[in-house]
N, C-alpha and C positions, 0 to 999 in steps of 0.2 A: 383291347383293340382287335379288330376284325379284318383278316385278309380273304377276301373273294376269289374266286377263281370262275369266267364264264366262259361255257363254248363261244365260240363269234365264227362268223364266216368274213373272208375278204372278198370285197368286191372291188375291181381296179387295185386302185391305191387306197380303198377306204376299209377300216378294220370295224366291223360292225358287231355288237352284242346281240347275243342270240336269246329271245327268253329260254328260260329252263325247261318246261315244260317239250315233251320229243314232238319236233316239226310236221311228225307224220300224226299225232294224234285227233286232225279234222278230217284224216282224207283216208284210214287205214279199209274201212270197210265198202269204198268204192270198189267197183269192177276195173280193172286193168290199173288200178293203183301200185304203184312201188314204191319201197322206200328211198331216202333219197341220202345221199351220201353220209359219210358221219366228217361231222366237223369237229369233234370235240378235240385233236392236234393242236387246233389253232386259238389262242388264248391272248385274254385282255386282262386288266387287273383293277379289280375294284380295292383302295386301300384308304384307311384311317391315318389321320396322322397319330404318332405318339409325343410323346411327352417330349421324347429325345430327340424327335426330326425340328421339335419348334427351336430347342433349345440349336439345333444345326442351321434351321436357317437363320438366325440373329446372329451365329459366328461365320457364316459362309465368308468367306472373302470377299468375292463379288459382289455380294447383298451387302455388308458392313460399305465399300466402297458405293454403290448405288443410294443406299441411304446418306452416307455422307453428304453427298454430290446435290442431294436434294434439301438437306437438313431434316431432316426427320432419322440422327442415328439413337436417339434415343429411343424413341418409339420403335424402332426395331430391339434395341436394347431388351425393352419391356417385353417382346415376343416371347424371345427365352425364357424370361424369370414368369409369364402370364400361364404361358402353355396355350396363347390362340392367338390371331394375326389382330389387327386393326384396321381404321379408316386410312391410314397413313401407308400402311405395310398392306400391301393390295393383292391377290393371289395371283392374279396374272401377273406381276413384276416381279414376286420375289420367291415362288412355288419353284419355276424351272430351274433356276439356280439350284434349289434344294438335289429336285432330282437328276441333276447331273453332278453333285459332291458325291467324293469318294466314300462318305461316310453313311449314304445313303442305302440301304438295302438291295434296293433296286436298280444301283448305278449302272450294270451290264446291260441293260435291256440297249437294246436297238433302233434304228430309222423304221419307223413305220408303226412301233409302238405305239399303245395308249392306254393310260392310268385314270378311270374315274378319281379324285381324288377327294376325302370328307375329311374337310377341315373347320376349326370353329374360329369365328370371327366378330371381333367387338363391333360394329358399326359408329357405335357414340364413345367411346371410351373416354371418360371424365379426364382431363389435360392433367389434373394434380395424381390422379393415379399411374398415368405414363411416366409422369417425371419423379415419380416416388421411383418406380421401378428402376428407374433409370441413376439413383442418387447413387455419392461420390460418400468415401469413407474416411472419416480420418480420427486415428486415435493421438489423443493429448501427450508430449511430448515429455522428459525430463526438465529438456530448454524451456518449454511454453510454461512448467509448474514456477519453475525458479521467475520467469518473467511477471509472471502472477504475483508472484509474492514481494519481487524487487530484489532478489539476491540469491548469487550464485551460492551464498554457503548457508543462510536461514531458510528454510521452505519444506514444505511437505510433497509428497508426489502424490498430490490430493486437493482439489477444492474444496473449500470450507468458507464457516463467515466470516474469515479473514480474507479473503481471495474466493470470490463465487464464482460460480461456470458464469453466471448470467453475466457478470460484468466484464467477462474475461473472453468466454467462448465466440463473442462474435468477432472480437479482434482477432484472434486466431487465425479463426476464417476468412477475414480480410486478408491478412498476409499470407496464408497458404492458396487463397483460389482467388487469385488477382481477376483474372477474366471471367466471372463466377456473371450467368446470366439470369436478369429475371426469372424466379419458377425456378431456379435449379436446387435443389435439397441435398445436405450431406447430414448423414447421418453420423456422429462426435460419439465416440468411447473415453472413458474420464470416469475418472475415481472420484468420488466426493464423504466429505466427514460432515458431522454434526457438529464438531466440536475442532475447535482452532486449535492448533500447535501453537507448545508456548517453548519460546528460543531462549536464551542466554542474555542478560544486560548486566553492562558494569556496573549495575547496582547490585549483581549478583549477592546474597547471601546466606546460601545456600551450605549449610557444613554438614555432611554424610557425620554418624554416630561411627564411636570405636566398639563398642560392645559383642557383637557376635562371635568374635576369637575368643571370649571367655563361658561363652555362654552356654548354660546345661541344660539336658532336658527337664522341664517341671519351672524353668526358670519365667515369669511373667516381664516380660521386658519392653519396651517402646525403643524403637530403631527407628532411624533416617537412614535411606541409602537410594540407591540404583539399581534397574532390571540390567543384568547385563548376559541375560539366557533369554531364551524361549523355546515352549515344549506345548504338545496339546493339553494340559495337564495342570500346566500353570508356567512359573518361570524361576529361574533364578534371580537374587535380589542381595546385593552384595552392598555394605557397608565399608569403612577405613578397613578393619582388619579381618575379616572375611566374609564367607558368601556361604548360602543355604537355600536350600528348595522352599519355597510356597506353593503348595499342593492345591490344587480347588478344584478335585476333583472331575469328572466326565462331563459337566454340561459346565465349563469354563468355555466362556466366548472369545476367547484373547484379544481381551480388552486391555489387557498393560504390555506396553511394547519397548523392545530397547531403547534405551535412555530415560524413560520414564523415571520421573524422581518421587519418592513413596516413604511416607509417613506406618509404618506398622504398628501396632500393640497387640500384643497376645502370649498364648504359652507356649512358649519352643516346645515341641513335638520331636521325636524320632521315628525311622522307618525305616527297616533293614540298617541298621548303625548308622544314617544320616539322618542328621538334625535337618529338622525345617520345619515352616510354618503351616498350620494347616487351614480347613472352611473358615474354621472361626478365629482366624484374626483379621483385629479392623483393617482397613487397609484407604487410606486415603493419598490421594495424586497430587504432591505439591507444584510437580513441574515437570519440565524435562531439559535432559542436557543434551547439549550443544553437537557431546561426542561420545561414544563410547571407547573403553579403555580397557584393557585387562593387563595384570601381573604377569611376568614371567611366566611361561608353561613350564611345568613338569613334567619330562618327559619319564614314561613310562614302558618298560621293557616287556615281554611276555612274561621272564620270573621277577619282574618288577610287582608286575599284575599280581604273578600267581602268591607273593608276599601279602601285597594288599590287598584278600578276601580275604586272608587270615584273621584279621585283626575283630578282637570281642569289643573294644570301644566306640563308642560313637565320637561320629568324626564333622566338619563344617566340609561342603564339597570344595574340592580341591580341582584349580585349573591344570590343564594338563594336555600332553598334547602325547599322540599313539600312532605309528606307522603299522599299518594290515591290511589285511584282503577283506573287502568288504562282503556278506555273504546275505543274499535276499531270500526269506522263504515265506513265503504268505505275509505278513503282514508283520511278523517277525524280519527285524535287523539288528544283525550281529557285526562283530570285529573278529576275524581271524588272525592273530598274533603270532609270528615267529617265535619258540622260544617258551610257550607256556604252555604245562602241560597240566595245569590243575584248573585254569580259569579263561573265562572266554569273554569278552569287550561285545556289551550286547547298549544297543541306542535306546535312550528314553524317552516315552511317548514321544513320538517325530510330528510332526508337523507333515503337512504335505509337500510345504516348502522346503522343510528339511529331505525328506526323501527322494525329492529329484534333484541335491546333490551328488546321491549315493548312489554308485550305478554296480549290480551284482559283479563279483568278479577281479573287481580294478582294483588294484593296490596302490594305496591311498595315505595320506598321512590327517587325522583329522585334528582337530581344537576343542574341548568341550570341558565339562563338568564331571568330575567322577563323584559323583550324588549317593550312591548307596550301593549295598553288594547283595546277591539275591542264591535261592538255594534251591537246588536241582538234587530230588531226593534226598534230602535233608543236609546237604553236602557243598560249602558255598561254593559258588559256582561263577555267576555271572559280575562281570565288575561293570557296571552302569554308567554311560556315559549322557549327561544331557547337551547334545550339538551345539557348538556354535559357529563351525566353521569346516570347511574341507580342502587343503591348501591346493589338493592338485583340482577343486572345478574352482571355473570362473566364476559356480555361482556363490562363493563364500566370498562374505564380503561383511559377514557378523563381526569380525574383530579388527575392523580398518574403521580409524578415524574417520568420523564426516558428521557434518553439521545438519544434516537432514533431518526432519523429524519425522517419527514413522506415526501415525495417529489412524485409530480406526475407522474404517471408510468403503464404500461398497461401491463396486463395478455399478456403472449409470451409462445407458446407450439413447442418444437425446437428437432426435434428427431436428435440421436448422434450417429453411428458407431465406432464399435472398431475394426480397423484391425489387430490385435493380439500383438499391444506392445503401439498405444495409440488410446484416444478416439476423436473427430472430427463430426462439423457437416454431418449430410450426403446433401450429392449437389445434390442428383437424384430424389430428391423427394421434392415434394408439401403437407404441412401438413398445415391441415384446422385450423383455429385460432380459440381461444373465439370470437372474435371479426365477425370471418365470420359466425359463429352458431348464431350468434344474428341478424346481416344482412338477415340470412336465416330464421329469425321468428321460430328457433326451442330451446328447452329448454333442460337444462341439457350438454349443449356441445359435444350432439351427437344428428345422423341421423335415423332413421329404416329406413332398405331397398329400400325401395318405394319412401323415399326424397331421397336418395343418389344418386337413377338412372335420379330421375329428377334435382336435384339441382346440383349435382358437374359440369355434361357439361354446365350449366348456369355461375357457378364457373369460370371456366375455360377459357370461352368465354372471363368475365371481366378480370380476370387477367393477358391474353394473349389474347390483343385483335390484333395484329400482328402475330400471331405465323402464320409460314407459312406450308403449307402441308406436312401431315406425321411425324409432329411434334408428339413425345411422351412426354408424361409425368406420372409420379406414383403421386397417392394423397393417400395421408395417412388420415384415417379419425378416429373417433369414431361412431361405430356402436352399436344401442340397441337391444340386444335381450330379449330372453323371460325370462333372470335372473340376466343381469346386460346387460352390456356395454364391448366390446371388441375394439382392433384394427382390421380395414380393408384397406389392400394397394389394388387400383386397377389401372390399368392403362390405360389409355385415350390418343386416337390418333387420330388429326385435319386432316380431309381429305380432309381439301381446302370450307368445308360447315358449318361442324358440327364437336365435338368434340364424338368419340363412342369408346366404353369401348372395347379395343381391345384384350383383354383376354376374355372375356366373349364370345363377337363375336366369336375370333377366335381360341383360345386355348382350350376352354373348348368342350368337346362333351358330348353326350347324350347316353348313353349304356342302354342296357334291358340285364339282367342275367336271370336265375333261379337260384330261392333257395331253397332246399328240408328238412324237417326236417327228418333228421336219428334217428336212434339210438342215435351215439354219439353229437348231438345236429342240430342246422341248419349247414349245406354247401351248397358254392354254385356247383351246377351241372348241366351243361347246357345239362352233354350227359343224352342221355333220351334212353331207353329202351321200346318197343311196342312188344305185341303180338296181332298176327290179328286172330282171330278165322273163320276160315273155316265156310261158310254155309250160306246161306242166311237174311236179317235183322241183320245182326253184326252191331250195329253202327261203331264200333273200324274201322272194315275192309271197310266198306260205307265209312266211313269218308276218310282211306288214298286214296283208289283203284278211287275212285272220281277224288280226285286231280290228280291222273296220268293220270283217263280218262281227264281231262280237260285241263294240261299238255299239250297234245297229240292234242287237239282241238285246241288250241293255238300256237303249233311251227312247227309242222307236215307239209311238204306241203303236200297236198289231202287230209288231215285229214279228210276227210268225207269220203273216201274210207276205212280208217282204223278203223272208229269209229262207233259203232253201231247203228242203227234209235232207240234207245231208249237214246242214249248218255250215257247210263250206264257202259259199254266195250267199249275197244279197241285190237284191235290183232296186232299194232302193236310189245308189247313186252307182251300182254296177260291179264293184268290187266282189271278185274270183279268187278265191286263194286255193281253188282245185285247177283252173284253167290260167294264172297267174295273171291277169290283166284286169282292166277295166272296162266292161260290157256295156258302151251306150250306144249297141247294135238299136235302133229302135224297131227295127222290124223283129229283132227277137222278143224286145220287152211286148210288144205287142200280142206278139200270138203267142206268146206265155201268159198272155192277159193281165199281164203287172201294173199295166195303162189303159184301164179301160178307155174309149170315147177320147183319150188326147192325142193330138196332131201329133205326127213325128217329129216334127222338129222343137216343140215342147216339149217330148218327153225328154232329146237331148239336153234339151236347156236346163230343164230340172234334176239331171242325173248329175251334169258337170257342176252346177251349183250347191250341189246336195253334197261332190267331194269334193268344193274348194271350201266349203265353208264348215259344214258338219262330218259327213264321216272319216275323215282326212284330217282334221285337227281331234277328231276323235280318238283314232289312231294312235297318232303322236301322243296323247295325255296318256294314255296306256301304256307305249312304249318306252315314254320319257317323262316317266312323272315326276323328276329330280331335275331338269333341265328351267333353267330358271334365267332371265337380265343380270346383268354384271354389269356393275359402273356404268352403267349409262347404256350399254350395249343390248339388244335383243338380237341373241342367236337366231338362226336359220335352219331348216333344216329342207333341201331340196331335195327334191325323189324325179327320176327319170323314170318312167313307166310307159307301158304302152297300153293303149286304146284300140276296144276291135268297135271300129264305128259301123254308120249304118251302110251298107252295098259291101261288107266283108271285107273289109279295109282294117289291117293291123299299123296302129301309126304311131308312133314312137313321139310323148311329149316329155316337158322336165315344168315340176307346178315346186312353186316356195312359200312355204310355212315362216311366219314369223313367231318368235316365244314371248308371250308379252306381260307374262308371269310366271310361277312356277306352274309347270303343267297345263297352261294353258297357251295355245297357238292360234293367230287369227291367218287367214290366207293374203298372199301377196301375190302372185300372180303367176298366171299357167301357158303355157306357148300355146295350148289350143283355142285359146283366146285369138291369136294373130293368125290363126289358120281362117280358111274359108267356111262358114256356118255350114255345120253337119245337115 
């Protein structure tokens, strides 16, 4: 974004921009020429909006409250998450507010100020994209799963074909957004599975095997039991009389979850003196239970520990429970034990969820599995713990009964429409998942600006990689700004090459206002009011009388016949930017021979016509070629000037320009019209 800086002169109370180019560059090589003051002190400011000011005026106070009052707070909502105003969010309503917030850059400026200001603006902005912008968030409850399912103690924290979002999700939404209006969209977070949880029935018959307390390595055995571990790695899987690791190595999906009930076959394995199962045993899911249980813990001392590396037998893992200092280093976690000076409590494969039990530092008591013992320079060393639980966080909750069933299931963000009597997916829109924020290597489950505009058409590509030309599509995303996270719907259209964000491209445009501080605070006010002062070195008057002589250089044919060898004047319609007036002396044009053979009082008629109509709206496209109609409105722009008429009469009129598109001005009228004919 771009901040300007112009010299300006004031004239009265009016703060005028000054072109860049130096005032004295038409007059330097006249005789008795001087330069003429320097104005560069005196300063206006051309500025862009940023990203940050949109995101300001949609929280302004005043603005949130103005929009209220009219209903339209959504569509201010959208300002912020859009980054440009709309048909609804109007520049003259809701611009001044910005620039009198404290948060604004340029809040200090003063009365008499003025800020071109270049802001972008939707004019049509699609009503479903407004109110996407604008949508309500709600993630699916504990309450809402159990309600799904019909019971506070059988249920998953997960939609499945037992309980689907679709048949569920819209009641939800019914009781949470009672007053929910036609058009209004929330966008639902909810876990969902493929596969139903299977609960507990007093038909139960279910009997867990006694065998793995006897069992040896090389041994071929078939076991019934229960997961009642989990590790990245695999889990723990414990029978009547005891329990042992199943290994499945580095691309295990964990897919078996506590309480899962499991049919094994295969050949007991050991691994650092723990027995367990390894890739190759079958492994079939006959169920899952209701709750999970465990035995007694063992609690284990530092020279408890330091005993129990010792040992050359292989052992079945052992519950257990260890007070220590937990100790984080990369990617490595340990147990630091009071007490042991041979062996050290180190956690195996963690979980992520395990790991944000464990906080470096805390002294801790935990719950787990002593699985296998490992060696550090050929020297056992580590005594392995597989987590189940951490008694000092709230987040351990592996070894408490509950009837829950944990089934696997993937993060789903599903935005919903109410068309005024129910609620329903919406079908028009593409909303980015957890899962494609992670594909996209970004954090947090949202975008900034800058990945958005490169990453969704990449998006898009994959996920329609047939779409065919002129395909549209809306993506709903999450976007970060500079105080949290918002919705942004935008919309993307395949043009046979490339997918481009066809509201940006095409709907949004680019305006330049002015904004003046008054009395009664900022407005904006494009009409501008000039007085040219009479007399030689006027910048004010150098500055317009220029642009008409140049004007005139420019559209005129013979414009060298009309235009002075100094290029300072012209007599087509009289304009001086060496002598600052307007010359419809006709006795000068005459014996300058500017009018051959025409009557004096024509020539006047022709000079005033020539600047109410051509070189005078000439002028102004030059000087204002950003100045444009606003809602409905066509700025002004009046000039006081004086006139050296015919018999050497200097006479003081004020003529008004109308804007009746961008840069272009037609005339409205001139007091020397109500004067008496020259």
């Amino acid at each position: 974004m771009k901040t300007y800086i112009k010299n300006t002169l004031l004239v009265g109370a009016v703060s005028l921009g000054m072109m860049s180019c130096s005032e004295n560059s038409w007059n330097d090589h006249l005789d008795g020429f001087t330069g003429g003051p320097d104005f560069s002190n005196v300063q206006t400011l051309d500025y862009t909006l940023e990203v940050s000011d949109y995101e300001l005026i949609a929280k302004n106070s005043a603005n949130k409250a103005l929009a209220e009052s009219a209903g339209v707070a959504d569509e201010l909502k959208a300002v912020g998450s859009l980054g440009y105003l709309n048909d609804k969010i109007l520049p003259a309503e809701y611009i001044p507010n910005l620039l009198q917030d404290p948060g604004f850059k340029y809040f200090t400026l003063s009365g008499g100020s003025s800020i071109n200001v270049t802001y972008r603006i939707a004019k049509n902005l699609p009503e479903e994209m407004v109110n996407m912008n604008a949508a309500s968030s709600y993630t699916v409850t504990k309450e809402d799963y159990q309600e799904a399912y019909g019971s506070e103690e059988d249920y998953a924290e997960s939609f499945s074909p037992m309980a689907t979002a679709a048949g569920n999700i819209p009641g939800i939404l019914k009781s949470n957004f009672p007053d929910a209006a036609a058009g209004e969209y929330v966008l639902v977070d909810y876990n969902n599975s493929e596969t139903s949880p299977v609960f507990n029935t007093p038909e139960d018959t279910f009997e867990p095997s006694d065998i793995l307390k006897d069992a040896k390595a090389g041994d071929d055995v078939t076991v019934n039991g229960v997961v009642t571990g989990v590790c990245a790695r695999g889990f723990i899987f414990s029978d009547k009389g005891a329990s042992v690791l199943v290994y499945l190595g580095s691309s295990y999906d964990g897919s078996y979850v506590l309480g899962d009930r499991l049919e094994i076959s295969g050949t007991v394995g050991v691994n650092n003196n723990g027995l367990q199962f390894g890739e190759s045993a079958t492994i079939k899911k006959v169920g899952q239970e209701s709750s999970v249980t465990y035995p007694a813990a063992k609690v284990y001392t530092g020279a408890d520990m330091d005993a129990a590396i010792q040992t050359t037998d292989n052992f079945t893992a052992v519950y257990c429970s260890i007070t220590g200092k937990v100790s984080v280093s990369g990617n490595y976690y340990n147990l630091m034990v009071d007490g042991a000076s041979t062996s050290q409590g180190s956690f195996y494969m963690l979980t992520d969820a395990q790991k944000a039990m464990l906080k470096d530092g805390e002294t801790c008591t935990v719950n787990g599995y002593f699985v296998s013992i490992s060696k550090s320079g050929g020297v056992p060393k580590f005594f392995n713990i597989l987590l189940t639980g951490v008694e000092s966080s709230a987040k351990s909750s592996a070894n408490v009964k509950r009837r829950v069933a944990t089934i696997a299931n993937t993060a789903v963000s599903s935005l919903y429409l109410y068309d005024g009597s129910k609620w329903a997916p919406a079908t028009d829109v593409t909303v980015l998942q957890p899962s494609d924020y992670k594909q996209m290597g970004v954090s947090g489950n949202a975008l900034t600006a800058d990945e958005a505009r490169t990453m969704i058409p990449m998006f898009l590509s994959r996920t329609y990689p047939y779409a065919a030309a002129e395909t549209s599509k809306y993506v709903l995303y999450s976007l970060k700004g500079s105080d949290g996270t918002s919705f942004r719907s935008v919309e993307y259209t395949y043009d046979g090459t490339q997918w481009v964000d066809s509201i940006s491209e095409e709907g949004v445009i680019t305006e330049t206002n002015q904004f003046v501080f008054k009395s009664s605070g900022w407005k904006m006010d494009p009409s501008i009011s000039l007085v040219l002062p009479r007399g030689k070195n006027q910048a004010t008057s150098m500055w317009f009388y220029q642009a008409a002589v140049d004007w005139v250089s420019a559209n005129i044919e013979n414009a060298s016949s009309w235009v002075d060898s100094y290029g300072t004047g012209e007599y087509y319609s009289g304009c001086s930017a060496y002598q600052g007036n307007v010359n419809i002396n006709s006795s000068y044009a005459t014996l300058l021979s500017y009018y051959p053979g025409v009557q004096p009082e024509e020539i006047v008629k022709m000079m005033k016509s020539r600047f109410e109509h051509e070189t005078g709206p000439g002028a102004l496209s030059l000087l204002y070629p950003n100045m444009a109609p606003i809602e409905g409105l066509e700025p002004t722009v009046t000039v006081t000037f004086t006139a050296w008429t015919t018999g050497g009469a200097n006479v003081e009129y004020t003529i008004v320009w109308k804007c009746v598109e961008k840069g272009k001005f037609e005339f409205v009228s001139c007091t020397w019209n109500d004067a008496p004919a020259e």
